[in-house]
C-alpha positions in Angstrom: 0.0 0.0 0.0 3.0 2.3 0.8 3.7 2.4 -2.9 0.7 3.7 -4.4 0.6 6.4 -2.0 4.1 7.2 -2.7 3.3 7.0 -6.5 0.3 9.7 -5.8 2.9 11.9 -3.8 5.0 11.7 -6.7 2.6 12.3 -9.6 1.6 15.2 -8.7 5.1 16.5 -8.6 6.4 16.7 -12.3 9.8 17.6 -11.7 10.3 14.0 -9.9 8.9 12.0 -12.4 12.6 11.0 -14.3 14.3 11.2 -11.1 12.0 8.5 -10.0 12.2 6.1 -13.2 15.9 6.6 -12.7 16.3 5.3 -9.4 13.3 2.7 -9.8 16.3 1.2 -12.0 19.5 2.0 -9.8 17.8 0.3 -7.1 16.9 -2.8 -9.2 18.2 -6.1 -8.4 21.1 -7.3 -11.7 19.6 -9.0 -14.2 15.8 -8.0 -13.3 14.7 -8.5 -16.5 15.7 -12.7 -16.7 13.6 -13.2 -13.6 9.9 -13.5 -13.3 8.0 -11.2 -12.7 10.4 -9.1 -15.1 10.0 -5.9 -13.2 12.8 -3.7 -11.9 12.4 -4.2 -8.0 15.1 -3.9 -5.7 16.2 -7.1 -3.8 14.2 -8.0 -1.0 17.2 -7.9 2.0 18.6 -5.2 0.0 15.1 -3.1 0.6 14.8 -4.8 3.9 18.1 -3.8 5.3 17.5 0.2 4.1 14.2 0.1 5.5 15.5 -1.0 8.8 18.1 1.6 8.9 15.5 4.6 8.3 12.8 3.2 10.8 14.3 0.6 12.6 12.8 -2.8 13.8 9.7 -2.5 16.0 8.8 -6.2 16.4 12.0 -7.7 16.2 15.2 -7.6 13.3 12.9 -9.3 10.6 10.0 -6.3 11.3 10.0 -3.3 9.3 7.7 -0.5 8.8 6.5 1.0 6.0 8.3 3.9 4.3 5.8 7.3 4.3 5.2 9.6 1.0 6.6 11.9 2.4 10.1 9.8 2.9 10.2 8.8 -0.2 9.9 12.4 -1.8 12.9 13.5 0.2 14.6 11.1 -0.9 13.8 11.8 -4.6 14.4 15.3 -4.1 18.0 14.3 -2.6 18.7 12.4 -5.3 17.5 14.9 -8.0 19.8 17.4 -6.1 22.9 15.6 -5.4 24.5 16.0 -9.0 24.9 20.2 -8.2 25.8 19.6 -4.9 28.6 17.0 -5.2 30.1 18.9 -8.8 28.9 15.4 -10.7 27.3 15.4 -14.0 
């Protein structure tokens, strides 16, 4: 459920839209596309692990709460931003 409402908080902000396709596909596992279900989705400890770093674990080390919209467009923004701010192109 997390997704679709980041997906809302992030259609409605234009100047995220590439940044998002372009980390949908940093974040992918290797070699997405020879795996079913052939869509560009980060590995599951991988996504796990990052997730327990922002929120921590609440019910024990495999618990981990859900990202917010709001998260996730910080993020975005960071990542759009990052290019000007570390002199990378």
């Amino acid at each position: 459920m997390w997704v679709v409402r980041a997906g809302a908080a992030v259609a409605v902000r234009p100047h995220l839209w590439l940044t998002a396709v372009r980390q949908v596909f940093v974040l992918a596992r290797p070699g997405w596309w020879r795996r079913a279900p052939f869509l560009p989705r980060p590995d599951a400890a991988y996504l796990r692990f990052r997730l327990q770093t922002m929120y921590g674990g609440h019910d024990g080390p495999d618990s981990v709460a859900a990202p917010r919209a709001a998260d996730v467009i910080t993020y975005l923004e960071w990542c759009r931003s990052w290019p000007a701010v570390s002199g990378t192109k």
